[in-house]
C-alpha positions in Angstrom: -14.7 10.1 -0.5 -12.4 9.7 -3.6 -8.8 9.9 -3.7 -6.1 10.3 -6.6 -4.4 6.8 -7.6 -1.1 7.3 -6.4 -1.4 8.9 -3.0 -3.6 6.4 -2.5 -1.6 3.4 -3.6 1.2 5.0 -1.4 -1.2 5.1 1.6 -2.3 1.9 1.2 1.8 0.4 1.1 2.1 2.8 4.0 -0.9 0.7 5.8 0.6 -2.6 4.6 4.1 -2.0 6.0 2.8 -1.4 9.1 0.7 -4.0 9.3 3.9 -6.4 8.7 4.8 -4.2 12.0 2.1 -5.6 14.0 2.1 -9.3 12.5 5.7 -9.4 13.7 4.8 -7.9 17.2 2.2 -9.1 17.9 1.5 -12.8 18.5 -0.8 -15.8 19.5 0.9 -15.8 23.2 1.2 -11.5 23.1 3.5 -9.1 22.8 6.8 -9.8 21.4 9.7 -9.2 24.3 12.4 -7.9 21.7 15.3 -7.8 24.7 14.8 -11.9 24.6 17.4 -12.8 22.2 15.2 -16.1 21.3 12.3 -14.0 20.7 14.6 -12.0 18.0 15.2 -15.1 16.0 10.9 -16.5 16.2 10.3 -12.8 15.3 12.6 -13.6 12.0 12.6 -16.7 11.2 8.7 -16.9 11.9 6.6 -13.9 12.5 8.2 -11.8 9.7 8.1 -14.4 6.9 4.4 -15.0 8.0 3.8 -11.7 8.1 5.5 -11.0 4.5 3.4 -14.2 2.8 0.1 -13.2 4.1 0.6 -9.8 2.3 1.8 -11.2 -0.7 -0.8 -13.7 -0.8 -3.5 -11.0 0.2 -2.0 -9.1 -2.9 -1.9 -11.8 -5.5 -5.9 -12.4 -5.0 -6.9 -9.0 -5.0 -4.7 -8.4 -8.4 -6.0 -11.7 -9.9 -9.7 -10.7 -8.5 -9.4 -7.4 -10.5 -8.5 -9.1 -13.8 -11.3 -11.9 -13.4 -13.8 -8.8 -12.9 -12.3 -7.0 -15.6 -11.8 -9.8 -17.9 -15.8 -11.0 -17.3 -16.8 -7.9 -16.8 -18.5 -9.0 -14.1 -18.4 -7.6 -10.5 -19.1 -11.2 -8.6 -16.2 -12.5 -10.4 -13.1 -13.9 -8.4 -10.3 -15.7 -8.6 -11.7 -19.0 -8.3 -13.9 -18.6 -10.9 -12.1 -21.0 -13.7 -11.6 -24.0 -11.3 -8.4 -23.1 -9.7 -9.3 -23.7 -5.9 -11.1 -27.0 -6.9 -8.4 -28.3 -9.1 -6.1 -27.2 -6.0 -9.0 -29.7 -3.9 -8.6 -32.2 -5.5 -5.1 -32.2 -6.2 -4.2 -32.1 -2.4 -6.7 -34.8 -1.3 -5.7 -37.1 -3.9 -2.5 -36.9 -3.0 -3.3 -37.4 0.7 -5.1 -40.2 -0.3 -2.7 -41.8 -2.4 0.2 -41.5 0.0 -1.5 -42.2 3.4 -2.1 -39.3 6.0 -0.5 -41.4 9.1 2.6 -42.5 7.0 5.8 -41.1 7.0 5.4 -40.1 3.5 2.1 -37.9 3.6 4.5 -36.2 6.3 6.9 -35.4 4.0 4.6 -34.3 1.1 2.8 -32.3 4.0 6.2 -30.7 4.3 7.9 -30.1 1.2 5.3 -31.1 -1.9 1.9 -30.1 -0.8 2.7 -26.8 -2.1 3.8 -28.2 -5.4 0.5 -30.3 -5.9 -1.6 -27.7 -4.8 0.3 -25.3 -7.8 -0.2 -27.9 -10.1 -4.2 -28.7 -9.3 -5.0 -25.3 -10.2 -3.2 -25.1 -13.1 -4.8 -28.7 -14.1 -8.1 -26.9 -13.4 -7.9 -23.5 -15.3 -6.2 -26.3 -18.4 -9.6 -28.1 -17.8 -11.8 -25.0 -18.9 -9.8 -24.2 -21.3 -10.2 -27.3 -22.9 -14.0 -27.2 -22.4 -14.6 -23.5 -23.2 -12.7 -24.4 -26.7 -9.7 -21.1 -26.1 -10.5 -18.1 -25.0 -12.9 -16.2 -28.0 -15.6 -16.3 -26.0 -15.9 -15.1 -22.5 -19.6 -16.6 -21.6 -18.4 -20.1 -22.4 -15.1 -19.8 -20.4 -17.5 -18.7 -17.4 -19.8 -20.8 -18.0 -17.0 -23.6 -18.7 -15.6 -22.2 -15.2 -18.5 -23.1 -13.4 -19.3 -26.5 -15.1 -15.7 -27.6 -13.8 -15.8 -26.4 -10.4 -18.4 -28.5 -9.8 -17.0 -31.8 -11.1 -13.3 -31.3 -9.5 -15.4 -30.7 -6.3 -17.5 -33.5 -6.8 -14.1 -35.7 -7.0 -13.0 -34.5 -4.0 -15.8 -35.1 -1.7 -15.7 -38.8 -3.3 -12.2 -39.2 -2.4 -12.5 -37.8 0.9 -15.8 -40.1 1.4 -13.3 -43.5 0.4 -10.0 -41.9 2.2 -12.1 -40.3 5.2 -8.7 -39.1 7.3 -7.7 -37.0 4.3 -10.7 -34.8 5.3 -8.9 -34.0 8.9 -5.2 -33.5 7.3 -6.6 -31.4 4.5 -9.0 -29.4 6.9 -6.1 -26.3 7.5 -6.0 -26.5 3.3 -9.5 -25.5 3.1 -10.2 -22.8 6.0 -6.7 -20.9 5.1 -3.8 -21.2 6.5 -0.5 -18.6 6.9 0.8 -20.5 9.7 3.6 -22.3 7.7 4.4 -19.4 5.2 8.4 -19.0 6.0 10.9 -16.9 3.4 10.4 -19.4 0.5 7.0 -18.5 0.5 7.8 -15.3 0.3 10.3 -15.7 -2.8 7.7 -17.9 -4.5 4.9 -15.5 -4.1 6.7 -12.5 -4.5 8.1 -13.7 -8.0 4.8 -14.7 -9.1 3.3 -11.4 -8.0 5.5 -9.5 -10.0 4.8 -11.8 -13.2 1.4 -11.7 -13.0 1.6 -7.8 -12.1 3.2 -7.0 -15.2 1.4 -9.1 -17.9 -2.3 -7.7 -15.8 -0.6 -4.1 -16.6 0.4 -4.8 -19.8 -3.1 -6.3 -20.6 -5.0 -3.5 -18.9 -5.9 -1.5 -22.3 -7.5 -4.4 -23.3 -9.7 -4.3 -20.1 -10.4 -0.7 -20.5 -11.8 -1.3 -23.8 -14.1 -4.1 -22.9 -15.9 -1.5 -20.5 -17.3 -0.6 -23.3 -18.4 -4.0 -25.5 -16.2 -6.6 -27.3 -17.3 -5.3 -30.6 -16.2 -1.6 -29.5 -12.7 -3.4 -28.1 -12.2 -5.0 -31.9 -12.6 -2.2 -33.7 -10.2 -0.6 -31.6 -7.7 -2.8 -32.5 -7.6 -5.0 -29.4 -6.3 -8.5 -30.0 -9.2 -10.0 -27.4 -8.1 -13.3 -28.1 -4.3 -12.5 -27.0 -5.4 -10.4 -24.1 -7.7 -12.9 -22.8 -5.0 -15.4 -22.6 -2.7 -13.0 -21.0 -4.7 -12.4 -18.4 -5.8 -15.8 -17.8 -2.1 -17.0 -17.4 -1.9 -14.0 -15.1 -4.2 -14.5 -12.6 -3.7 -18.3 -12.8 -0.3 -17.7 -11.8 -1.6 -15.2 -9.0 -3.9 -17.6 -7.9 -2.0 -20.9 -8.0 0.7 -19.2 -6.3 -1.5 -18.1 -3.6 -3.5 -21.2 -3.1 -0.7 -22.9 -2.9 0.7 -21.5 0.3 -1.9 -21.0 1.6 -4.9 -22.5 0.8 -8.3 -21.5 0.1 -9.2 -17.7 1.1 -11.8 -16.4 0.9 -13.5 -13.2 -0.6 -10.0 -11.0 -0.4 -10.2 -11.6 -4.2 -13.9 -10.8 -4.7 -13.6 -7.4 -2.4 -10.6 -5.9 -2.7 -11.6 -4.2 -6.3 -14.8 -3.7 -4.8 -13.3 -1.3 -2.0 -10.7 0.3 -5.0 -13.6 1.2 -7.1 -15.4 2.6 -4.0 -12.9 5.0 -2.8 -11.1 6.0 -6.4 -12.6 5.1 -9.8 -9.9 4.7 -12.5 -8.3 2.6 -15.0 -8.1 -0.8 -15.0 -4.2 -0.2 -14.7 -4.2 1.6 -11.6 -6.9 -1.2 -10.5 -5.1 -4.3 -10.6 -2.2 -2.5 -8.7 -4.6 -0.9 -5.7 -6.6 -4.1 -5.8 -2.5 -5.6 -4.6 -2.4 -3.3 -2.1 -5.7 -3.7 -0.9 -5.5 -7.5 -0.7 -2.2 -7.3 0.7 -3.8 -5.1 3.7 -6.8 -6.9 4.4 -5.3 -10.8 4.5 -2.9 -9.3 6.8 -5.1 -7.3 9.0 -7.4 -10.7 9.2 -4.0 -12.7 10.3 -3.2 -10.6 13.1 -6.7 -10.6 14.1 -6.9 -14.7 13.7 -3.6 -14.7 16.0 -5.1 -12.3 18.4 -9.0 -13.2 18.8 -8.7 -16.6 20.9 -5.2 -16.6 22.0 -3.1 -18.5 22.7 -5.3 -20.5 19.7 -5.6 -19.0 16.7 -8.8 -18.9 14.2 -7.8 -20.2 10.4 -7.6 -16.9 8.8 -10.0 -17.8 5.6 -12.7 -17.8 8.4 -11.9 -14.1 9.4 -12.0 -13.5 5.6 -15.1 -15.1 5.0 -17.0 -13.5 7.9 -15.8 -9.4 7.0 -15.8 -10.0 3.0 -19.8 -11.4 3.6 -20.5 -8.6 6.1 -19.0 -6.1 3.6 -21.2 -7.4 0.5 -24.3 -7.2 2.1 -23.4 -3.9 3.6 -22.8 -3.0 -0.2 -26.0 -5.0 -1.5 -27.8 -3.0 1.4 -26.0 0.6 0.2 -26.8 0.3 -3.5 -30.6 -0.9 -2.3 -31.2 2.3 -0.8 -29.5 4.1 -3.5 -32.2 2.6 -5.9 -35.3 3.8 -4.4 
């Protein structure tokens, strides 16, 4: 089945809206009762905000995924890929360690800095391969460069978590996803970051569709590759800080969401980043409402609903283009 870009991008808003619908509806203990005044003000000051930063969240790793696959050129890319979520890590459990998880002060950082470190870590990480990849000219050593510092930064944090063994426990909801604690300035943050990111992914998208076809093709096109390259790395570093920030590590949205785009409407790599939003947006949602509603009144970490339908997806897909081969 393949559908035109805009209809599509307006069904998929369509879907997202009324996802937002059933996040603020429905809950870990059921229903909402909307004639109980005190369920009016959980519904906003709670459910809707949740609701909100888990699409926007959702959206800013699918758009980021879309420029890490474009910018690579490589379909297993995502938005991890330059050390982001292990600078974020390591960020977090340092500071966990450093402050004391039973103190009143890891409390507080919990509360109003955790979001700030966890920002800054992934910026520190994407800085970090950077520096190793020497700039941006050439996109095998930033990947490789990518890889090469994930490992370290995670290597740090299971050594701090092995000295400060509690920060394991307190940064556990860090590491499996979390929307529970998304309220409106969440949705400000991400929100203003999405936007950013949106435009300089939109305004780098030429460059993109040029590399489809080779970097020497792009040059003699007249691309800047170097200045597009760091565009969109700023871009889907703010994306993915942004996201990873509020809500920790999740999993596979950003490695799928183009995936399912491509599948249902090829097209430019404008339209892409801006479906691969939408699409993002939808499924992070769809997998919070289904972590609220699985093992009620508990709820599952949402990263782990992630996880489980983005693998089953990929192998459906691995298993799809298998049989196409024969």
């Amino acid at each position: 089945m393949t559908l035109r870009p805009g209809p599509l991008l307006a069904l998929l808003l369509v879907l997202g809206a009324a996802g937002v619908a059933a996040g603020v509806l429905v809950g870990s203990t059921g229903w909402a009762d909307l004639s109980d005044d005190s369920m009016r003000l959980i519904l906003w000051e709670i459910r809707l905000p949740r609701s909100l930063g888990a699409w926007w969240a959702g959206a800013l790793l699918g758009m980021a995924g879309a420029m890490a696959q474009g910018l690579f050129r490589n379909p297993l890319a995502d938005p991890y890929l330059l050390g982001s979520a292990s600078g974020a890590e390591l960020a977090v459990a340092v500071a966990l360690a450093l402050t004391g998880v039973a103190s009143p002060s890891a409390s507080l950082l919990a509360a109003v800095g955790l979001t700030g470190v966890a920002f800054i870590g992934t910026l520190v990480g994407v800085g970090l391969t950077l520096l190793l990849a020497r700039g941006v000219e050439q996109t095998l050593r930033l990947l490789l460069a990518g890889v090469v510092v994930g490992v370290v930064l995670n290597a740090l944090t299971n050594l701090t978590t092995l000295q400060v063994p509690d920060t394991l426990r307190a940064m556990q909801a860090f590491l499996l996803g979390n929307t529970g604690l998304l309220g409106w300035h969440s949705v400000a943050v991400m929100a203003t970051a999405g936007v950013l990111a949106a435009l300089l992914g939109l305004l780098a998208s030429p460059a993109l569709d040029a590399l489809t076809l080779g970097e020497a093709t792009a040059k003699s096109l007249g691309i800047r590759l170097a200045l597009m390259r760091l565009l969109l790395i700023v871009a889907f570093a703010l994306a993915t800080g942004a996201a990873v920030a509020q809500t920790g590590i999740v999993a596979f949205v950003g490695l799928v969401s183009p995936h399912l785009v491509r599948a249902l409407c090829p097209m430019l790599h404008g339209w892409l980043v801006l479906l691969s939003a939408a699409v993002g947006g939808a499924l992070l949602l769809l997998a919070d409402v289904t972590a609220r509603a699985l093992i009620r009144p508990q709820e599952l970490p949402v990263g782990i609903v992630t996880a489980l339908v983005g693998g089953a997806y990929l192998l459906v897909l691995m298993h799809r283009r298998k049989v196409l081969a024969r």
